[in-house]
C-alpha positions in Angstrom: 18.5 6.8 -21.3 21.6 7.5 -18.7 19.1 5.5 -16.0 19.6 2.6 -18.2 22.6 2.5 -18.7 23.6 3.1 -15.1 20.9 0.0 -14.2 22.9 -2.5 -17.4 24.9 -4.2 -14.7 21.9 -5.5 -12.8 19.8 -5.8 -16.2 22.8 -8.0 -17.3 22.9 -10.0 -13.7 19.2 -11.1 -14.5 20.2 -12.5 -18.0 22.9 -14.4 -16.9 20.6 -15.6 -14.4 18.4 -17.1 -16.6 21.1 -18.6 -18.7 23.2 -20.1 -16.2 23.4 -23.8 -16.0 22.1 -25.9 -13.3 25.2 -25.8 -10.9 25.8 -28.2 -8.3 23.7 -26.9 -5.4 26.0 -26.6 -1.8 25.6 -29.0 0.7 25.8 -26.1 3.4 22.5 -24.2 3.9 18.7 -25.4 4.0 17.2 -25.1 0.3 14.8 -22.1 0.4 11.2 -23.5 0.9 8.5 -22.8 -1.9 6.3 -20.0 -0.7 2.4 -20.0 -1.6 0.5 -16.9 -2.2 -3.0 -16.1 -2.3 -3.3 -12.6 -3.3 -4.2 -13.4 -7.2 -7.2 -15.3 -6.3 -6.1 -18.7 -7.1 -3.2 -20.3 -4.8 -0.2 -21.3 -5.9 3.5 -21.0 -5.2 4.8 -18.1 -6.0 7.5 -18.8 -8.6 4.5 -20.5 -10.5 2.9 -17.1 -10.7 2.4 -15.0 -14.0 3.1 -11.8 -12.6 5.5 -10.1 -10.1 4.0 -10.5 -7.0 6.0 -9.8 -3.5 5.7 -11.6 -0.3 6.9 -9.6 3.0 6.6 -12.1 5.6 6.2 -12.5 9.8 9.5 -12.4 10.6 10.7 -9.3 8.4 7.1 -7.4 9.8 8.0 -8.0 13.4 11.6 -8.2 14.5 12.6 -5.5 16.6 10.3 -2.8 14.7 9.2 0.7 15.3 5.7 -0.4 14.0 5.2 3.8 12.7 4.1 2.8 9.6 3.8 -0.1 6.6 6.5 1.3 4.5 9.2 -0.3 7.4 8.6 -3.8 6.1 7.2 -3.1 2.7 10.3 -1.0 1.4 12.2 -4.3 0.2 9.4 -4.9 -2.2 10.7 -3.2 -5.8 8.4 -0.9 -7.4 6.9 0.1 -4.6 7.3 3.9 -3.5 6.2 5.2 0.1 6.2 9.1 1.3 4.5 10.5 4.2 5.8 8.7 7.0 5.8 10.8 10.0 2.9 13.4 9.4 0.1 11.0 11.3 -2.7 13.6 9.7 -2.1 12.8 6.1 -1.8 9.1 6.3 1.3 6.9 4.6 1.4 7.4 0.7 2.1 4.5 -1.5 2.4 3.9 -4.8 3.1 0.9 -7.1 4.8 1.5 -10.8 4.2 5.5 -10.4 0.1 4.9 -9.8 -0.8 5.8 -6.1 0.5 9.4 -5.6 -0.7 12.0 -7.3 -2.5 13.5 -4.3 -0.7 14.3 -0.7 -3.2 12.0 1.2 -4.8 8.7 1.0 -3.9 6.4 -1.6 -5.2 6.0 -5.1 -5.4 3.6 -7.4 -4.0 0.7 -5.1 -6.5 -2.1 -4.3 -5.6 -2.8 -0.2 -7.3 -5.7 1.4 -6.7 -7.0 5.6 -7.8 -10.5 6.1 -9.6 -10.8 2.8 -11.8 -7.1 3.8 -11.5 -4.4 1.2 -9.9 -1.4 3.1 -10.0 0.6 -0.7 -13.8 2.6 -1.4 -15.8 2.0 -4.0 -14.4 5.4 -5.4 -11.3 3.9 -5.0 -9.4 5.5 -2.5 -8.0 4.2 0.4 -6.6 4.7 4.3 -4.4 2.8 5.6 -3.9 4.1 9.4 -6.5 1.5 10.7 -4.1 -1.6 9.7 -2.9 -3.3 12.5 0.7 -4.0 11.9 1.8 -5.1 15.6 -0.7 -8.9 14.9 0.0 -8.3 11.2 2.5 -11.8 9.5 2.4 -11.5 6.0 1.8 -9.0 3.3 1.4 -9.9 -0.5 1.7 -7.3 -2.9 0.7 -7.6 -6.9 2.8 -4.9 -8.9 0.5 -4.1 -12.2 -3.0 -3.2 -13.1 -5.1 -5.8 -11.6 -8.5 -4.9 -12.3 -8.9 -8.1 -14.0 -8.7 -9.2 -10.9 -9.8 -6.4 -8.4 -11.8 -3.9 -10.2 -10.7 -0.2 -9.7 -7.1 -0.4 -9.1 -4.5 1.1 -11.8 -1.6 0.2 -9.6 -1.4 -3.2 -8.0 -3.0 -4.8 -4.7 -1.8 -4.9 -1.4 -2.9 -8.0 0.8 -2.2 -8.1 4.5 -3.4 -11.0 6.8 -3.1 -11.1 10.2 -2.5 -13.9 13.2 -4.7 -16.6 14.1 -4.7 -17.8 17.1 -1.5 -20.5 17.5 -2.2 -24.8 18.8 -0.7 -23.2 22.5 -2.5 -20.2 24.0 -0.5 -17.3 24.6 -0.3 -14.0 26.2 1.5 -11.4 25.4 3.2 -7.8 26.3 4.8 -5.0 24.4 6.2 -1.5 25.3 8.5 0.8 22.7 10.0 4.1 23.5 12.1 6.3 21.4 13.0 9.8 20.6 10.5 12.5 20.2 8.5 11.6 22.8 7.6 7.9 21.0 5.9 5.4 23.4 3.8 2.5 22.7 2.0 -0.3 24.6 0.4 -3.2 23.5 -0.6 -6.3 24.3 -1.8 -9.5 22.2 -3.1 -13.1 22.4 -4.8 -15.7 21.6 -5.1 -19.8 20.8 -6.9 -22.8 19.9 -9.7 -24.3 21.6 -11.6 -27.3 20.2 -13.5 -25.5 16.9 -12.7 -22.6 18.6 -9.7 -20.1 17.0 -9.3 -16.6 18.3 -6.5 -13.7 18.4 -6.9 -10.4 19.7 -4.2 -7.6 19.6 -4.4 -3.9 21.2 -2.2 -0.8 21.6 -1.8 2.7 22.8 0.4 5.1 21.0 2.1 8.7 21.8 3.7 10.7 19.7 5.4 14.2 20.1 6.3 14.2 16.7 9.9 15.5 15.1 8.3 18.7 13.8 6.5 21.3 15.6 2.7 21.0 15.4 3.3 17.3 14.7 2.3 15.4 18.0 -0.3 11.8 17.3 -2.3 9.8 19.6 -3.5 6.7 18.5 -5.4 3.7 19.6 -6.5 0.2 18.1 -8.1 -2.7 18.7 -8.2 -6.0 15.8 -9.7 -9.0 16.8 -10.5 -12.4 14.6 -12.0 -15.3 15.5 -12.4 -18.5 13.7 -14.9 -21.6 14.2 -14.4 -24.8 12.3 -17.2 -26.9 11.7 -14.8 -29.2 10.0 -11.8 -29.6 8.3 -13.4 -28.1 4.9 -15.9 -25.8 6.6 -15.1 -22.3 8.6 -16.9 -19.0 9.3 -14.1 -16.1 10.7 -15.5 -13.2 11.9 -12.9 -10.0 12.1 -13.2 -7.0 13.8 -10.8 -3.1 13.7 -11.8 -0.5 16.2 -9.4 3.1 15.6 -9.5 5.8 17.7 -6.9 8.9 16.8 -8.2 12.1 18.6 -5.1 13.8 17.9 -3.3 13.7 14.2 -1.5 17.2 14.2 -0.6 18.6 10.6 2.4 20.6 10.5 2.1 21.4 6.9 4.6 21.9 4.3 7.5 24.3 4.2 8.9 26.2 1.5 12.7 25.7 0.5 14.1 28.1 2.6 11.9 27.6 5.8 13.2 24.1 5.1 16.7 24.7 5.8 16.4 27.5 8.2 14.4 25.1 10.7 13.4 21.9 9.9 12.0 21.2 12.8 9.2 23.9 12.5 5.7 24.2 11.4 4.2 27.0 9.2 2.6 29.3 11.3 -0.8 28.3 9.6 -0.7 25.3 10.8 -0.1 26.0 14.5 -3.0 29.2 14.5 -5.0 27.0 13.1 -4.0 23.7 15.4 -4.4 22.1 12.0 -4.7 17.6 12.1 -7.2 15.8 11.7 -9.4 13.3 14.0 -10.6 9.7 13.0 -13.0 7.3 14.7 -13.6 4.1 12.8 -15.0 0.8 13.1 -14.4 -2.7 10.7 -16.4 -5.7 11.1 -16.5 -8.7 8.9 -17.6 -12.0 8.2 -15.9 -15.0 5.8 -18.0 -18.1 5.0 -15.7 -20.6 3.4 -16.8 -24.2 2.2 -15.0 -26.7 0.8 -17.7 -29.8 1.0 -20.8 -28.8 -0.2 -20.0 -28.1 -3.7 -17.4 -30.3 -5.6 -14.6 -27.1 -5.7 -14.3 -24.2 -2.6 -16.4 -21.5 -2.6 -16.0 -18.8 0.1 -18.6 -15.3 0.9 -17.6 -12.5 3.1 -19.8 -9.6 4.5 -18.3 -6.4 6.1 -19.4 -3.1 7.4 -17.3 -0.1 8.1 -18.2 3.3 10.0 -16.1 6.2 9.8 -15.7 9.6 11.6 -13.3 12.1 10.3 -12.8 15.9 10.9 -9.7 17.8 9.3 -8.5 21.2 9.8 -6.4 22.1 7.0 -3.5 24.7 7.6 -4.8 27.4 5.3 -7.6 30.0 5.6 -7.6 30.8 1.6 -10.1 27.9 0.6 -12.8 26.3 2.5 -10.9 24.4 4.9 -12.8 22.9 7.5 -13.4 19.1 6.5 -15.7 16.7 8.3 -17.7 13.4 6.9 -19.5 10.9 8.6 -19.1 7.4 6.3 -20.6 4.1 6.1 -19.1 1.7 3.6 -20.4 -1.7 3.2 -20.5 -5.1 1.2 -20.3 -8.5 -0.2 -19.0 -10.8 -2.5 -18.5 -14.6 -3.3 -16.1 -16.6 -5.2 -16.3 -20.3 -6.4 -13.0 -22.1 -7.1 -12.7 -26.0 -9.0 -10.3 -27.9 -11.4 -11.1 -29.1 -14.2 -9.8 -30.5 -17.7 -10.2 -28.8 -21.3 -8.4 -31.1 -24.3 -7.2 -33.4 -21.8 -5.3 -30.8 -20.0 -5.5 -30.0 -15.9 -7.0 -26.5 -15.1 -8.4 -24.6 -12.2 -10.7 -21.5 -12.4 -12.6 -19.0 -10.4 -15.5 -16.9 -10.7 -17.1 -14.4 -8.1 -18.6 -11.7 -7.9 -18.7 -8.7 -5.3 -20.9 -5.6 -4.7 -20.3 -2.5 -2.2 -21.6 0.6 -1.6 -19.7 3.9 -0.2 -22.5 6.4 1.7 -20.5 10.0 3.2 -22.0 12.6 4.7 -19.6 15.4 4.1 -19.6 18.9 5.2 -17.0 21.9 4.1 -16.4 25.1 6.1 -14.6 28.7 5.7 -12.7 29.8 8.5 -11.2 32.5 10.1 -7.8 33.1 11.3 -8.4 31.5 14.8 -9.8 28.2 12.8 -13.2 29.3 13.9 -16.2 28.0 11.1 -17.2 31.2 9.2 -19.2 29.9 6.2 -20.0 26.3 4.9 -19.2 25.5 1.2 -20.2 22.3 1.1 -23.1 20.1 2.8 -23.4 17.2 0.7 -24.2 13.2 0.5 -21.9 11.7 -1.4 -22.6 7.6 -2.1 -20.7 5.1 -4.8 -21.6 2.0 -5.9 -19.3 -0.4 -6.8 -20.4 -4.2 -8.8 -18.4 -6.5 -10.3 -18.3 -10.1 -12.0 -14.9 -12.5 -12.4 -13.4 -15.2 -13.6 -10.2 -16.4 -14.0 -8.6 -19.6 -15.2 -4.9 -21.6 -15.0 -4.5 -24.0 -17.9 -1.6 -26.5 -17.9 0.0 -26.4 -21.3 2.7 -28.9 -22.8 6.5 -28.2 -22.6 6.6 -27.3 -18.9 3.9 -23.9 -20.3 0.9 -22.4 -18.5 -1.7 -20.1 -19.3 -3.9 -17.6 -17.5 -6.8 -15.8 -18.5 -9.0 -13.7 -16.5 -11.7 -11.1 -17.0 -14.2 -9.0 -15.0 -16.8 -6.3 -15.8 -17.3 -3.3 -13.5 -19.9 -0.5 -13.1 -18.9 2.0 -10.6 -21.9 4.6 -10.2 -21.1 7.9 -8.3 -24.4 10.3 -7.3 -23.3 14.0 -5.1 -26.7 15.1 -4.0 -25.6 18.9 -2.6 -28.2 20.2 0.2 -26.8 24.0 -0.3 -29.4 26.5 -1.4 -28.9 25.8 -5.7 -27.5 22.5 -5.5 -24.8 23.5 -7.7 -22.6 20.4 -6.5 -24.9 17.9 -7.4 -24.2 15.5 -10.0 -23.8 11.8 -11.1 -21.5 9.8 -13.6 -21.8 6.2 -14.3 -18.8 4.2 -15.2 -18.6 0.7 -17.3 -15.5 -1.0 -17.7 -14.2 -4.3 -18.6 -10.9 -5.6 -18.1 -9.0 -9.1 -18.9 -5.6 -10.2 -18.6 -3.7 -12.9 -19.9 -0.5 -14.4 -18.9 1.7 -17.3 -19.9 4.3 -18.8 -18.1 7.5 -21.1 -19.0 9.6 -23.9 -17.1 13.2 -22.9 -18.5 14.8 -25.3 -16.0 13.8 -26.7 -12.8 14.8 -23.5 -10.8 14.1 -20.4 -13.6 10.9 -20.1 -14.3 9.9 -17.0 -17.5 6.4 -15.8 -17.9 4.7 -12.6 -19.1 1.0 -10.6 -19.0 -0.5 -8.4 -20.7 -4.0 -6.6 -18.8 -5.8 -3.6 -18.9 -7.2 -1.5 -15.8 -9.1 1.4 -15.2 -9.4 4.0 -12.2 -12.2 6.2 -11.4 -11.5 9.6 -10.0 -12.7 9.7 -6.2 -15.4 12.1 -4.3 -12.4 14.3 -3.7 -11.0 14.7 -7.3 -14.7 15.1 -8.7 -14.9 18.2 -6.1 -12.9 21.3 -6.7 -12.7 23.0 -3.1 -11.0 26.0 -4.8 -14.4 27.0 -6.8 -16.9 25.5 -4.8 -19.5 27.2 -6.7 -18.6 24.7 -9.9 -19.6 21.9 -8.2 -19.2 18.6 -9.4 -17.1 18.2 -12.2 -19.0 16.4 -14.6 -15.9 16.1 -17.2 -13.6 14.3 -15.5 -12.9 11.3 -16.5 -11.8 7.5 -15.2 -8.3 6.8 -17.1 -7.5 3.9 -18.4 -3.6 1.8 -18.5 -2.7 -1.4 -20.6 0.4 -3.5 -19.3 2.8 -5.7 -20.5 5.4 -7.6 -18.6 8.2 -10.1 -18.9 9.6 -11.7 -15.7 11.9 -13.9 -14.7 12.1 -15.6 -11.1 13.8 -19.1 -9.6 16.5 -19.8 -7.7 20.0 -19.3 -7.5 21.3 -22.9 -6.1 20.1 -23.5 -2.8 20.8 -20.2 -1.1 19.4 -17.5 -3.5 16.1 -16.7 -5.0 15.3 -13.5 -7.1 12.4 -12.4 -9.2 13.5 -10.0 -12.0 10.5 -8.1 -14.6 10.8 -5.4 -17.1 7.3 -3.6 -17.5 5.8 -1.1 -19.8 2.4 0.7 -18.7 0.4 3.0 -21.2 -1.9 5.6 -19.6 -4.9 7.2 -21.1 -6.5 10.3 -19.3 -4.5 10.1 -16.4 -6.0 11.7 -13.8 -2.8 14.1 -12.0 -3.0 17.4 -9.9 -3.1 20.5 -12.0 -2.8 22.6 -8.7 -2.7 22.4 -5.0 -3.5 25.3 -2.1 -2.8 23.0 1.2 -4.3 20.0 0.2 -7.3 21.4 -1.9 -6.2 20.0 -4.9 -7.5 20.6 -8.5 -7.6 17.8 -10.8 -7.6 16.7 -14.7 -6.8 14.2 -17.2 -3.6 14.2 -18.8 -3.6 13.0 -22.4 -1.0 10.3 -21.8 1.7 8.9 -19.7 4.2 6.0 -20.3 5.9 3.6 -17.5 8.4 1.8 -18.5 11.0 0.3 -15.5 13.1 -3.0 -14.0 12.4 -4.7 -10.8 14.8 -6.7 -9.8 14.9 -8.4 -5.6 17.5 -10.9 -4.8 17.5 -12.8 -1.7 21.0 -14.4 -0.5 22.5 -16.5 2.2 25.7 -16.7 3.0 24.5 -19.3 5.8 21.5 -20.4 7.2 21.8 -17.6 9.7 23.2 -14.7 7.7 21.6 -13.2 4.6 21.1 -10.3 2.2 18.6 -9.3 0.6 18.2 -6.7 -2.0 15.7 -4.7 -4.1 16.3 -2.3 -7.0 13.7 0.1 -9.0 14.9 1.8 -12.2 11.8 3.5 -13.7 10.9 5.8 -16.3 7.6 7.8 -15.3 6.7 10.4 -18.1 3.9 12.5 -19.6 3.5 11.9 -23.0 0.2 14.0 -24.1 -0.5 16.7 -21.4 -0.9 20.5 -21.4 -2.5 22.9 -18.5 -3.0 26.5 -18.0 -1.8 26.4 -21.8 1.5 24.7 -20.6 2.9 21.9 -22.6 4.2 19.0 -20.5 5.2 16.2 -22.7 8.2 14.2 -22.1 8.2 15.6 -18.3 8.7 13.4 -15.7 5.5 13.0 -13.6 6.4 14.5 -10.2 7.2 12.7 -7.0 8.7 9.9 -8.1 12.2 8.8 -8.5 13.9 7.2 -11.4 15.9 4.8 -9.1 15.5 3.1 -5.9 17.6 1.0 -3.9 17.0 -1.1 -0.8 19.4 -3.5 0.8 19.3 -5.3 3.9 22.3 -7.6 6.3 20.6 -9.8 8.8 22.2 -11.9 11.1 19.7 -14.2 12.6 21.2 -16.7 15.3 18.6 -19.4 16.2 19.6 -18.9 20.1 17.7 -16.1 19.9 20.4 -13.0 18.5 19.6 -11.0 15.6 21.6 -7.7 14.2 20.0 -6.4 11.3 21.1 -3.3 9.2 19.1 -2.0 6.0 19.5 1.0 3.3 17.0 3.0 1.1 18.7 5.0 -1.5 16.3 6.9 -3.9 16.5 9.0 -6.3 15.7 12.6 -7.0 12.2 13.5 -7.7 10.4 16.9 -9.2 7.8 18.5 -6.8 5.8 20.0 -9.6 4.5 19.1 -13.3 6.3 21.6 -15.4 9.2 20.2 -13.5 11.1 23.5 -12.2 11.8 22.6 -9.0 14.0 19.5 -8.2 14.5 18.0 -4.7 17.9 16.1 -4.3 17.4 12.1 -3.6 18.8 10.8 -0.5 20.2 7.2 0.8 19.0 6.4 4.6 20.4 4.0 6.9 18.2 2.1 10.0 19.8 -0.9 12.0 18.4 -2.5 15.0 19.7 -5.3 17.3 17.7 -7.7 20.0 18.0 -10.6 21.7 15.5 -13.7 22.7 15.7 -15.4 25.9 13.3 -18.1 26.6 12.2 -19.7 30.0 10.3 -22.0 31.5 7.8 -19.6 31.8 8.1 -16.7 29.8 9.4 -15.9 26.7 11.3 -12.1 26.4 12.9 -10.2 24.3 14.4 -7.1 23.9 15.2 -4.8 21.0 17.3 -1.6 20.0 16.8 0.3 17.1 18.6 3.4 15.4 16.5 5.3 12.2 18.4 7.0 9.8 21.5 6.0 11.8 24.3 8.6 9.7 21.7 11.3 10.4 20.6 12.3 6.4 19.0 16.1 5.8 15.9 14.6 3.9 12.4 15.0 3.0 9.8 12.5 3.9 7.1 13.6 1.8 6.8 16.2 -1.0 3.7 17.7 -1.6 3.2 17.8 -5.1 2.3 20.5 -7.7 1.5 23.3 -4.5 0.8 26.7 -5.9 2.5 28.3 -2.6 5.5 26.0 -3.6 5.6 24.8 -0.2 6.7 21.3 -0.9 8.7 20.1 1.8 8.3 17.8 4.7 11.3 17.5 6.7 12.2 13.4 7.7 14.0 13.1 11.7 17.6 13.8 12.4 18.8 10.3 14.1 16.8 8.7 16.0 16.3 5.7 18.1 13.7 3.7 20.1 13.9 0.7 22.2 11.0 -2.2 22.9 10.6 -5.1 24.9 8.1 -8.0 24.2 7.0 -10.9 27.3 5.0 -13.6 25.9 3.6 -16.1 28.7 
């Protein structure tokens, strides 16, 4: 309990909160607008919702950023948790209340949409490195289970939209360079014509890398356009091309390599030039119509093609990865008020349905990385269908009530073309999930609601195959696992310079699916018996004036098995690995409106364990970035320029820990100091 105790004086901060009285609000300083958000299917502002929802927006996404990866922007978010920012071949890791990283790749359990298109598999995994975060302006992300709300996704939602096109047409140009041989071009634009709304943004990045065997190449194009038939009628059409031909993997390092040379890669993963390649291409379509019915209903359509070959840096298990997938779907939603006992109320209802189709393949190979023997030739397809609803009801007393639902079947079917077929296999998965939330005016600016749902997550294609034993097959017994949630929040403002959002959140886990062992990324998975989450989120945002401000963001969490044994090893009361009891974030901004802006920012987090049985403990670490730039506007073109330092009192740390690896070789070493330096011309 001594991470309690040591997080009282901010628990006690958000109680006075919600007992202070109405002060006089200052005169000085513009009264913080109300800000809507859309990411739990019905809008409304965001202090109106029942749940602890974060909004990240344009400014805080754009202003003099690197643009490496989402975790820059999305780190003052509490409960959030990223790793695996500089190793291009992995992708970012993310989780949300502990769900999201038990494997050292992808994400799990974390529902990710861009412009309203599911970036998350039927099988519920997702990537992340074909978001466009140079036209991205605002990110909304649900902490909880929100399957009630999003099907298979233990952990929360993560919604991104881009830029439209804005009233004046504009062109624009972007260049970046920093240390480790970091450049990046771009260029965006866009406008209004008549019906007529487009935006298109593309870039070219380079990277050397900080690490040895580390080096990226990366190119993407996102393009939307919009056409209004009238004010209450629009179809958008959105479209992602991604082409990385070079993802180097340097691999992790044992303890000792670790401080010997940071910098260096294991010499696996330089025999065997291990990285990865990617090739994919999005394209969607969103129908919305708000005349021909009474409410708003709105369809979308989207098809996504993906290429991907990984060399893993190991020769002791089939390691030679390469699928070729097409994912695919639809859905509709129908939103109206109505009244019930004389009372206001809005639903919505929808349903959606996609299919996930991979051709995978699996090779041996020897030390040179040449393919030996192939251990896997399979098609892999899921299915994913759901139905929802959810409703708002205005109650009495300044209350509110929310109750949603949705049924999902998730069908998986492995249909293995090796002589025997041993991989074959199908499992079919029904779930149901609800949630229901109620919500409380204290005062005019404190607002106290809470939730309770339950959410389920299927294990992916990856988890169902063990690479270690090919000749198993599909595993058959492993099972989806299945968390209820309860919440109390708090959020309002603070006078008319402060706003914060406070919750307090307990998750219970049955047959959590975690990593009972790891050779290089060919992990073997189970279900634990139970885990428990319990944790505070607190963020508090501050102004001092209308041009200087603080904002803040604090995670204390308590992430433990409660029912788990492997290998005949008994686990309970561990802490499940890779996540840290605390986090801190903290950011000082000064933003002149002629243009000026100085911003400095701290992430402090907490030790983590790298391994289940909890032997080996990596130290926590507290990183500092700042970044500077100016805007200067003229007639005819608007430029500005930017300077950035990264972990700025140059911190030994680790920027990923690979967990549970049986070769204990854990570590991923984060950059010394470094800095970059951008410039952007808009005409």
């Amino acid at each position: 309990m001594d991470h309690y105790r040591r997080g009282l004086p901010l628990l006690a901060f958000a109680v006075a909160s919600a007992v202070l009285p109405l002060t006089a609000r200052a005169d000085q300083g513009a009264r913080l607008e109300p800000v809507v958000v859309t990411s739990p299917r019905l809008e409304r502002d965001l202090h109106d919702t029942p749940a602890a929802v974060g909004v990240v927006d344009v400014e805080e996404i754009q202003q003099g950023r690197q643009q490496l990866q989402l975790d820059e922007s999305v780190n003052r978010v509490p409960g959030v948790f990223f790793q695996n920012r500089y190793n291009f071949a992995q992708n970012l890791r993310l989780s949300i209340r502990g769900f999201g990283a038990r494997a050292p790749f992808g994400v799990r359990g974390i529902r990710i949409l861009v412009d309203g298109i599911p970036e998350t598999l039927p099988d519920g995994q997702s990537q992340v490195d074909a978001i466009d975060l140079q036209s991205a302006e605002r990110v909304e992300v649900i902490r909880g289970p929100s399957s009630a709300l999003y099907g298979n996704a233990a952990g929360g939602v993560v919604d991104i939209r881009t830029m439209d096109g804005p009233a004046e047409p504009y062109a624009e140009l972007l260049g970046t360079m920093g240390s480790y041989g970091f450049q990046r071009y771009g260029v965006m634009g866009g406008g209004e014509r008549g019906p007529w709304n487009a935006h298109i943004s593309a870039w070219d990045m380079q990277y050397d890398g900080y690490r040895e065997q580390s080096r990226t190449e990366k190119r993407l194009v996102n393009a939307k356009a919009r056409y209004d038939f009238d004010a209450d009628r629009s179809v958008t059409t959105v479209f992602t091309a991604l082409d990385q031909p070079v993802g180097q993997d340097p691999a992790g390092l044992s303890r000792d390599a670790a401080r010997e040379d940071p910098r260096q890669a294991r010499d696996s993963a330089r025999n065997l030039d291990a990285g990865q390649e990617v090739e994919q291409q999005r394209i969607g379509v969103i129908y919305r119509d708000g005349e021909s019915m009474q409410g708003e209903w709105t369809a979308r359509a989207f098809y996504t093609n993906r290429d991907f070959r990984q060399q893993l840096p190991t020769t002791f298990i089939p390691s030679l990865i390469a699928f070729d997938r097409d994912y695919y779907g639809a859905g509709a939603d129908y939103t109206d008020r109505y009244t019930i006992l004389g009372r206001p109320a809005t639903y919505t209802a929808g349903t959606e349905i996609a299919h996930q189709r991979d051709d995978r393949q699996r090779d041996e190979v020897d030390q040179s990385g040449n393919p030996t023997n192939r251990t896997q030739d399979s098609i892999e397809t899921a299915t994913s269908a759901g139905v929802y609803g959810q409703t708002d009801i205005a109650l009495p007393a300044g209350m509110d009530l929310t109750l949603g639902a949705r049924y999902d079947r998730v069908r998986f079917r492995v249909r293995d073309r090796q002589e025997g077929g041993a991989a074959s296999g199908t499992r079919n998965f029904d779930e149901f999930s609800a949630v229901a939330g109620l919500g409380y005016q204290l005062t005019a600016d404190h607002r106290l609601y809470a939730n309770v749902a339950n959410s389920f997550e299927t294990p992916t294609f990856t988890e169902f195959y063990d690479a270690t034993s090919p000749e198993e097959g599909f595993d058959p017994g492993l099972d989806s696992q299945r968390a209820t949630n309860v919440e109390i929040g708090l959020k309002g403002f603070l006078g008319a310079r402060a706003q914060y959002d406070v919750a307090v959140f307990r998750v219970d886990t049955r047959d959590e699916i975690v990593v009972t062992g790891s050779e290089d990324n060919a992990n073997e998975f189970g279900n634990a018996g139970r885990t428990r989450r319990e944790g505070l989120e607190a963020a508090i945002e501050f102004f001092f004036t209308p041009h200087l401000s603080l904002s803040g963001a604090y995670t204390a969490s308590r992430f433990r098995y409660r029912d788990f044994e492997d290998d005949g090893e008994q686990f309970d009361g561990n802490r499940l690995p890779g996540l840290p009891d605390h986090q801190l974030f903290g950011e000082l901004a000064w933003r002149d409106p002629g243009g000026v802006y100085a911003i400095v920012d701290a992430l402090i987090v907490d030790s983590v364990y790298a391994d289940s049985g909890n032997q080996d403990r990596v130290s926590g670490y507290g990183v500092v970035n700042a970044r500077v730039g100016t805007r200067q506007t003229t007639r005819t073109v608007e430029l500005e320029t930017f300077v950035g330092v990264n972990n700025l009192t140059n911190k030994d740390y680790f920027s990923n820990i690979r967990i549970n690896d049986n070769g204990r070789n854990y570590f991923e070493p984060a950059p010394e100091r470094n800095v970059f330096a951008g410039v952007r011309a808009r005409f």
